[in-house]
C-alpha positions in Angstrom: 8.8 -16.6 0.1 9.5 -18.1 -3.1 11.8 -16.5 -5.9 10.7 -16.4 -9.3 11.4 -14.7 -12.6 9.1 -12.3 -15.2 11.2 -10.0 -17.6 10.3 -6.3 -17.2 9.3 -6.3 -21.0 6.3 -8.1 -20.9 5.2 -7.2 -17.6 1.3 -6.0 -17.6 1.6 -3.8 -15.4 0.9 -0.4 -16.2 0.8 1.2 -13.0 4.4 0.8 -12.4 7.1 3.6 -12.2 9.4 2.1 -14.0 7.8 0.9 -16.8 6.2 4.2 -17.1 9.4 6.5 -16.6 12.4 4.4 -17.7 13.6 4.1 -21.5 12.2 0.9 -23.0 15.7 0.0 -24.0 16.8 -0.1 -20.4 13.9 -2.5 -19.0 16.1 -5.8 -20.0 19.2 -4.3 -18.5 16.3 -4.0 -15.1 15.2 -7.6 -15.4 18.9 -8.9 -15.1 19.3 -7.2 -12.0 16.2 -7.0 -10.2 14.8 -9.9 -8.0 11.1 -11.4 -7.6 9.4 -13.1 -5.0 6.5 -14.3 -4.0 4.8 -13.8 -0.5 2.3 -15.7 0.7 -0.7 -14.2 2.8 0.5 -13.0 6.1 4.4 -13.2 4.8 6.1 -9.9 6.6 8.1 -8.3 3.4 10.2 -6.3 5.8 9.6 -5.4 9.5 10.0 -1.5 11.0 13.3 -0.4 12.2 14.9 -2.6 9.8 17.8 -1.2 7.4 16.8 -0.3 4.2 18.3 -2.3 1.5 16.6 -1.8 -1.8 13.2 -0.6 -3.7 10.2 -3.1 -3.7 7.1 -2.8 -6.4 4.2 -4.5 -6.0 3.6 -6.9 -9.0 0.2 -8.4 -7.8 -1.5 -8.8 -4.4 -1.7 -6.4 -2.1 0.6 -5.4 1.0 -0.3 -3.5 3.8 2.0 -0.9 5.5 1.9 -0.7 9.7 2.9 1.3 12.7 3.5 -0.3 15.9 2.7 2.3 18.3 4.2 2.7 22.0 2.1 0.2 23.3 2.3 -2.6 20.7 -0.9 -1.8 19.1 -0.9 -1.8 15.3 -2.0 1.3 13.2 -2.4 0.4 9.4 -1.1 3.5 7.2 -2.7 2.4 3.8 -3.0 -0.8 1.9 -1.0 -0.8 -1.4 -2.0 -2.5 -4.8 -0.7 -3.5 -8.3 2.3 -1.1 -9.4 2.9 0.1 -5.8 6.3 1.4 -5.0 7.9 0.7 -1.1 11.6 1.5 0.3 11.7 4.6 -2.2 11.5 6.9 1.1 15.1 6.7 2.2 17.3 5.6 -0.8 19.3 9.0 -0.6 20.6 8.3 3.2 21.4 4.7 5.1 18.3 4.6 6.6 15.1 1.9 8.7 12.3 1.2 7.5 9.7 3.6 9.0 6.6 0.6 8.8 6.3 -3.1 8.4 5.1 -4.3 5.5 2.8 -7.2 5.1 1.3 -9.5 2.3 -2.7 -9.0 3.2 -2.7 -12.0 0.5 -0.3 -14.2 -1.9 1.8 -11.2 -3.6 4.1 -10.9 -6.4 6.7 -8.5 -5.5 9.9 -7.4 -7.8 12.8 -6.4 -5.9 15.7 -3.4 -6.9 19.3 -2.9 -4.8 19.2 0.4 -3.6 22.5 1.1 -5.4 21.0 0.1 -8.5 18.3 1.9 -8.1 19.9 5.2 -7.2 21.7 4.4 -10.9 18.9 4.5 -12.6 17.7 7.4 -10.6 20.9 9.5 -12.1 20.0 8.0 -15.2 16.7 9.3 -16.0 14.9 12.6 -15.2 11.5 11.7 -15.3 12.1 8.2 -12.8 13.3 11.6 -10.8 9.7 13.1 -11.0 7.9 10.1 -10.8 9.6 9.1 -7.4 9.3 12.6 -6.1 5.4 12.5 -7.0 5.0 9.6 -5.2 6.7 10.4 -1.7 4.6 13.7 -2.0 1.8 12.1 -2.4 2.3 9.8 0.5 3.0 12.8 2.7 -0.5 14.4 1.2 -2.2 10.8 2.8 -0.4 10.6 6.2 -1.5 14.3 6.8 -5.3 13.2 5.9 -4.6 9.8 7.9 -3.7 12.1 11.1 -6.9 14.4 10.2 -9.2 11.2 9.8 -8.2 9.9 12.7 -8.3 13.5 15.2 -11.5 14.0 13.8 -13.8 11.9 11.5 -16.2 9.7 13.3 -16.2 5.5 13.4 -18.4 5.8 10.6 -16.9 8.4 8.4 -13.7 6.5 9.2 -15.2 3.1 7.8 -16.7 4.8 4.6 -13.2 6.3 4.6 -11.7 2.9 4.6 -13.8 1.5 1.9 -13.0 3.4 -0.4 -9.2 2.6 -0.1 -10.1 -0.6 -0.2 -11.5 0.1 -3.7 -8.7 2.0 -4.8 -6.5 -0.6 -3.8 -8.2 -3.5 -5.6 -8.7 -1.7 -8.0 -12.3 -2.0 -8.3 -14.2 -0.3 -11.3 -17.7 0.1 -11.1 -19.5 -2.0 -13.4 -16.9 -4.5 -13.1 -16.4 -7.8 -11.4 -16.7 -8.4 -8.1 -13.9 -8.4 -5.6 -12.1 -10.9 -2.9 -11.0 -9.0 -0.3 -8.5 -10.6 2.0 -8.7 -7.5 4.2 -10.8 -8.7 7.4 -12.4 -6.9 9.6 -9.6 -7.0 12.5 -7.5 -5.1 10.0 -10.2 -2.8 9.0 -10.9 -1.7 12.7 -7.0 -1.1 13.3 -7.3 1.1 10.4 -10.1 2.8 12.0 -8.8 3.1 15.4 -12.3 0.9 17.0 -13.3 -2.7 17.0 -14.0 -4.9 14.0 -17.5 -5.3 15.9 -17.7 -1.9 15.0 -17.0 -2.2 11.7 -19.1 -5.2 10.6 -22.5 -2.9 12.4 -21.5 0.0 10.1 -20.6 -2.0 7.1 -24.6 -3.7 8.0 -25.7 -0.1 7.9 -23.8 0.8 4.9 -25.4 -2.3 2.8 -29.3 -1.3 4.1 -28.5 2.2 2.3 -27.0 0.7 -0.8 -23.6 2.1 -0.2 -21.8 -2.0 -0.4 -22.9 -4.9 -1.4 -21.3 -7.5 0.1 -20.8 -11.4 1.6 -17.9 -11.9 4.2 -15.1 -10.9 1.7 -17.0 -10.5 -1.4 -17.4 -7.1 -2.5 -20.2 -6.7 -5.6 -20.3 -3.1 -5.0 -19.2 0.1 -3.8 -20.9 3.1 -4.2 -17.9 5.2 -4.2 -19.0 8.6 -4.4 -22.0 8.2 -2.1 -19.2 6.7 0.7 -16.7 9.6 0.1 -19.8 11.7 0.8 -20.6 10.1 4.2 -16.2 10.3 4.7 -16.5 14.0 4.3 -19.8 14.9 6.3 
């Protein structure tokens, strides 16, 4: 983990919630306080259980959030791209982390004290709305996630997962293609089978021009014809 330095101002991301909510005039007061660092692939950003301590937002990269379950075997929640927000759950109460986090590859991430943060949140009505559309939303995927995984089948589960992946990388049809540093280890613990599993469906998926891919290139995704197979 490496600290570095990019002022709010002429930050290019336009996903982000604070750029998007907060008072233009405010975002150098932000870059004084904030911290950034970067995580390289495989770098835990923080681990389950542990205290919350402040707001994290995803720069670049992208992270992956993780249950351990009673056993010790992992369950991926989502994966989280450019202008991601983590920590925001529990900055009204002295909270843990309810998942680890995890660069899935070399991330950017920009750092806010909780206190701080909970300023601005006094501060500014719509940061208020934006934070609250976001935990609702997560609480909208974790009651799919629970639905997927009682009842969609390995292979709606995959086509499920592929999509996210997408959505995560941002992936535009049309457009370039994309790296992936997802593998297919990761991709079966998001599942709930095997990556042998996966890599036979992803085979099948290719044949009927759903992907197009090469180990961790991705040319293509058909993304409505997957969400079709995710909702059979």
């Amino acid at each position: 983990m490496n600290k570095i330095s990019t002022p709010c101002i002429t930050c290019n991301v336009k996903a982000c919630s604070l750029i998007n909510s907060l008072d233009k005039n405010l975002l150098p007061i932000i870059s004084q306080y904030k911290l950034q660092f970067q995580f390289k692939k495989g770098e835990v950003i923080f681990t389950q259980g542990e205290p919350v301590s402040g707001v994290y937002f995803i720069q670049s990269g992208v992270v992956k959030q993780e249950l351990t379950g009673i056993k010790g075997k992992p369950l991926i929640l989502r994966l989280c791209g450019q202008g991601k927000m983590m920590g925001h759950r529990s900055i009204s109460s002295k909270a843990r982390h309810p998942y680890t986090a995890t660069a899935v590859e070399d991330c950017r991430i920009c750092f806010m004290d909780l206190e701080f943060f909970r300023n601005l949140l006094r501060r500014s009505e719509a940061l208020q709305k934006e934070v609250n559309s976001v935990f609702l939303s997560e609480i909208r995927q974790n009651e799919e996630r629970l639905l997927q995984i009682a009842h969609l089948n390995v292979k709606e589960k995959v086509a499920e997962i592929l999509v996210h992946l997408a959505e995560a990388y941002n992936y535009r049809e049309g457009g370039p293609a994309i790296r992936v540093h997802v593998n297919r280890q990761d991709m079966a613990n998001f599942a709930g089978t095997t990556k042998e599993q996966v890599s036979k469906i992803i085979a099948q998926f290719s044949n009927e021009q759903l992907v197009r891919c090469r180990a961790k290139q991705f040319q293509f995704f058909n993304i409505e014809g997957l969400k079709k197979v995710a909702a059979a």
